[in-house]
N, C-alpha and C positions, 0 to 999 in steps of 0.2 A: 473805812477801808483805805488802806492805804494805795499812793499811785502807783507804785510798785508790782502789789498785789493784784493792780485793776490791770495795769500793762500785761502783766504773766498772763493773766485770765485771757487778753485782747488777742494776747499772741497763740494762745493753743486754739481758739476761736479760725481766727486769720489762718493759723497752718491746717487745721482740718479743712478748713475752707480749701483752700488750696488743693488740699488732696483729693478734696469732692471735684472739684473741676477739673481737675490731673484726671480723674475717672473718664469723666466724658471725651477730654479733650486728648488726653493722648492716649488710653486704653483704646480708641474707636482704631489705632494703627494695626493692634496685636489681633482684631481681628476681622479687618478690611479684606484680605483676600478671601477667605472662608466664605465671608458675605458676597462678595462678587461674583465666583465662582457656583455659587448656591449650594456649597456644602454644607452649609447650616443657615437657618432662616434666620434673617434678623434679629429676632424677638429668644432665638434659642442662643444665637452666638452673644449676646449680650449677658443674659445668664450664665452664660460658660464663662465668659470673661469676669464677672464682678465675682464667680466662686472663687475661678482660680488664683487671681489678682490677691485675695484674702487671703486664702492659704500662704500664696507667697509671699506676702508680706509679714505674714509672721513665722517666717521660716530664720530669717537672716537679721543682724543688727550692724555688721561691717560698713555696709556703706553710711548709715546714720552717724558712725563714730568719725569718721572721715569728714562727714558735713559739718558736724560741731564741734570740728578743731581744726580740722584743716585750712582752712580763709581764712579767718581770723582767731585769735584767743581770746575766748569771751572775757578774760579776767585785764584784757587791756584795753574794753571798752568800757569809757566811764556812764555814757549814756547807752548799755548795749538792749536795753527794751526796748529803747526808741528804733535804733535801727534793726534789729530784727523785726521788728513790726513796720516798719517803713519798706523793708525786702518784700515782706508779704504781700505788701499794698501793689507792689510796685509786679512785684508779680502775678500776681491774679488780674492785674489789669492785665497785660500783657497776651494772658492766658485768654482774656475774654475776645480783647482786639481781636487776634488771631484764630482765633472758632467762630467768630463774629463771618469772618471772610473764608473760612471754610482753609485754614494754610494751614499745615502739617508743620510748626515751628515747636519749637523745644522749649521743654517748659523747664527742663534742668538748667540748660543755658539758664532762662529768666530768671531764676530762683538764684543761682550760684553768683549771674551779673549784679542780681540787686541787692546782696548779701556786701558783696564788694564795693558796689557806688554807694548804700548806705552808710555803711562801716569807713570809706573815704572821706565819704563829706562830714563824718563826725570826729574823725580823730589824724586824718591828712591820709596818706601813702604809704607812710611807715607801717600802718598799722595793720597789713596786708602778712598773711604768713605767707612768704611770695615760693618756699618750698613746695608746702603743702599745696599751693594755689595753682603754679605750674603745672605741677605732679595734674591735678584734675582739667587743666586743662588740654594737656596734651591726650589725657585718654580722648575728652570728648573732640578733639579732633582727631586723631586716628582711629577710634574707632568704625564711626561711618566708613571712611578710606577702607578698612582690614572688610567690612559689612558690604563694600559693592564688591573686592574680589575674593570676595569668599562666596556671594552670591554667583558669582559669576563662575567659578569653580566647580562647584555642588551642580549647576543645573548642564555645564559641560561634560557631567559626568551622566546625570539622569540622560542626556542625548544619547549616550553613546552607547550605555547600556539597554536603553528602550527603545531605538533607532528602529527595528523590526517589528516592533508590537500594533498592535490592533489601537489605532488611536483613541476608537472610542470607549474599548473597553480598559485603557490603562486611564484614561480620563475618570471613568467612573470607577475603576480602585484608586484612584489619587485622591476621588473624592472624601472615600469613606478615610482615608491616612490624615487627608486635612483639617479632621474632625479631633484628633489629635494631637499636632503638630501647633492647632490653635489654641488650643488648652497646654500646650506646652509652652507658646510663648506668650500667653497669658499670664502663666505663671511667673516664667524668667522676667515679664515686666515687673508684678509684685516682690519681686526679691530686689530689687531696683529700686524703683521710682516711687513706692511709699515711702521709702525709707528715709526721703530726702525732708517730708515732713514732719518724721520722726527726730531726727538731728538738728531739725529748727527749733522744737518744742526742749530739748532735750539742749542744746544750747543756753535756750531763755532761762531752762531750770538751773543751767550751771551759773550762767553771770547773776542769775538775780541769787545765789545763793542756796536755793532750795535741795539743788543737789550736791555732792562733795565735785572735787576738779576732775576726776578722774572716773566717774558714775557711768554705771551699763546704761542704756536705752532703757525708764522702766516699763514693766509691761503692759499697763494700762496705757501707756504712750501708744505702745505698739498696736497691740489691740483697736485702740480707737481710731489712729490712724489710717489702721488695716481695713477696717469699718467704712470708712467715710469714705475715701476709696472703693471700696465693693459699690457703695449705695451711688456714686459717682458714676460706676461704671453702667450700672443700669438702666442710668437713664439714656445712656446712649452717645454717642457724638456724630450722627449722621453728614454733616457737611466733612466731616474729617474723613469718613469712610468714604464718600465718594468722590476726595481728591484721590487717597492713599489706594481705594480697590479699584478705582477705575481711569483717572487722568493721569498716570504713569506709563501705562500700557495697560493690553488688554489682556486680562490675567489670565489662563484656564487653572485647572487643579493641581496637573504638573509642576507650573510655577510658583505656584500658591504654597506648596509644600515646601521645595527649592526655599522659599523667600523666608516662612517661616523658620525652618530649619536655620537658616543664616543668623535671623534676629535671633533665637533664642539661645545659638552658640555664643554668640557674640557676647551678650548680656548677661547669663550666665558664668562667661569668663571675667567680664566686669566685675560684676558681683563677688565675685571668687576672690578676689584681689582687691576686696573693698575700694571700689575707682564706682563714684557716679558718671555713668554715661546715659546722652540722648537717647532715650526707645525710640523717640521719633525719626531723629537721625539714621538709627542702624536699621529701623524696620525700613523705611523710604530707602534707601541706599542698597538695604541687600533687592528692595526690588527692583529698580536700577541697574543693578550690578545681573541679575538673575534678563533682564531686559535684556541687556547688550548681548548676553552671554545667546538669546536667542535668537531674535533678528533688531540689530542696530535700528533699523528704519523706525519698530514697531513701537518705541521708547518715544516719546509726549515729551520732547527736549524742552520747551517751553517752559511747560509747567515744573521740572524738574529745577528751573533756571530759575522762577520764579519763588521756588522752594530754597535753594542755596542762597540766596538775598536774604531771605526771611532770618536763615539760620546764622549769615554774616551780622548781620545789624542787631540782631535779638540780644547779645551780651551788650553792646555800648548804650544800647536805649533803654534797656533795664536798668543801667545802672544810673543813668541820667535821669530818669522815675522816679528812681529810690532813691538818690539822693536830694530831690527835688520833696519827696513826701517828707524823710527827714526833717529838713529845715521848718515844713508845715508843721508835722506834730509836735516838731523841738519848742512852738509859740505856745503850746499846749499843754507841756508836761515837763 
């Protein structure tokens, strides 16, 4: 067998991998407040999530095409199995640290930084598509931004419309709405952030070869991708859910709806415009955003403060990861 052949094989390995931990670790966002709120039991929102996540990952291939050309040209990477597979390393750790301590950090950041600190320490600077590279980063920072006043927006609006109503009984129809709204941005995550897997695998198939330069996502990519993600999701990410549904602020169903609605707008429109963005980002932020919008005080500034560090540092330490794993594996292959 060739090394080649064994790297291709390590690498679709490493990005399901990835994806299964993508499941836990940031699907626990899409649906933290549902959980909080007790619109849906644990044990059921989890299952709503790893269907929907499935579905929506085989709905879309835009943003995977964006992932496997946009950063770099696989065909100007002379060792490009190694650093794709060193991104992997470097992000799954990343992804462990960070659910390890229960922090709502971005695993697209991680994936995208160590794609780039890889791909640097193998071929310098230049080797950066610094268009396409921009172009994704300025989504993932603007989007969060566009995700707290948009949250903030939508639930200035639910105020003022439901300002007169019977508290407890708009609570308990928000609840049965959140039952939906969470299966909606369940889904807006799988049009998303499987894809990002899919475009690593689909990468590795173009530099090694196996596919032409200009090759769809194929479907058994998708598919399996879509897969290990679902199975990801169902296992859960409890520490993730009880920063994102309850160290933010203290969510009811009202808000929960508000929040949902924001993420899944948001992500959605991502999608739409093949741009990978943070779920974690926009879900955190439109509830943030959805917080202020209700009473400033009520907002867990801390922890919010402690979440924007996470999300500042997460692209340069990924990519210092990956390029670190690189030079390991480069003694190896």
């Amino acid at each position: 067998m060739s090394a080649i052949l064994i790297l291709t094989i390590l690498i679709v390995i490493g990005a399901l991998a990835f994806d299964f931990i993508n499941g836990f670790h940031d699907t626990a966002n899409a649906i933290a407040t549902s959980v909080s709120t007790k619109a849906l039991r644990p044990r059921q929102a989890i299952m709503l999530a790893a269907i929907m996540n499935f579905v929506g990952a085989l709905t879309f291939t835009g943003v995977a095409k964006t992932i496997s050309k946009d950063i770099v040209d696989p065909f100007m990477l002379e060792h490009g199995s190694i650093v794709i597979l060193a991104a992997l390393i470097s992000a799954i750790a990343w992804n462990l640290i960070t659910w390890y301590y229960g922090i709502p950090s971005s695993s697209s950041h991680a994936l995208i930084g160590s794609i780039a600190g890889a791909a640097i320490a193998a071929e310098g600077l230049n080797v950066l598509n610094y268009t396409g590279f921009l172009k994704i980063l300025q989504a993932l920072i603007i989007s969060p931004i566009l995700a707290f006043v948009v949250g903030f927006i939508i639930y200035s609006i639910f105020k003022v419309v439901f300002k007169n109503a019977n508290l407890t009984k708009t609570n308990r129809n928000f609840r049965y709405i959140q039952i939906a709204t969470a299966a909606l941005q369940s889904y807006s995550h799988g049009t998303n952030d499987a894809q990002k897997s899919m475009g690593i695998i689909t990468l590795a198939l173009i530099a090694n070869q196996y596919l032409p330069h200009n090759a769809d996502v194929p479907f058994w990519v998708q598919f399996s991708c879509a897969a290990a993600m679902g199975l990801g999701t169902s296992i859960g990410g409890w520490k993730i859910i009880k920063t994102v549904g309850g160290k933010i602020m203290k969510i009811r169903p009202i808000n929960g709806v508000a929040a949902d609605l924001t993420g899944a707008a948001i992500i959605f429109g991502a999608t739409y415009i093949h741009l990978p963005v943070s779920t974690t980002h926009v879900i955190s932020s439109g509830i943030l955003g959805v917080g202020a919008s209700h009473r400033l005080k009520g907002v867990k500034w801390d922890t919010a403060q402690r979440m924007l560090i996470t999300w500042v540092i997460t692209l340069p330490i990924s990519a210092l990861i990956a390029a670190i794993s690189y030079f390991i594996l480069h003694l190896f292959f």
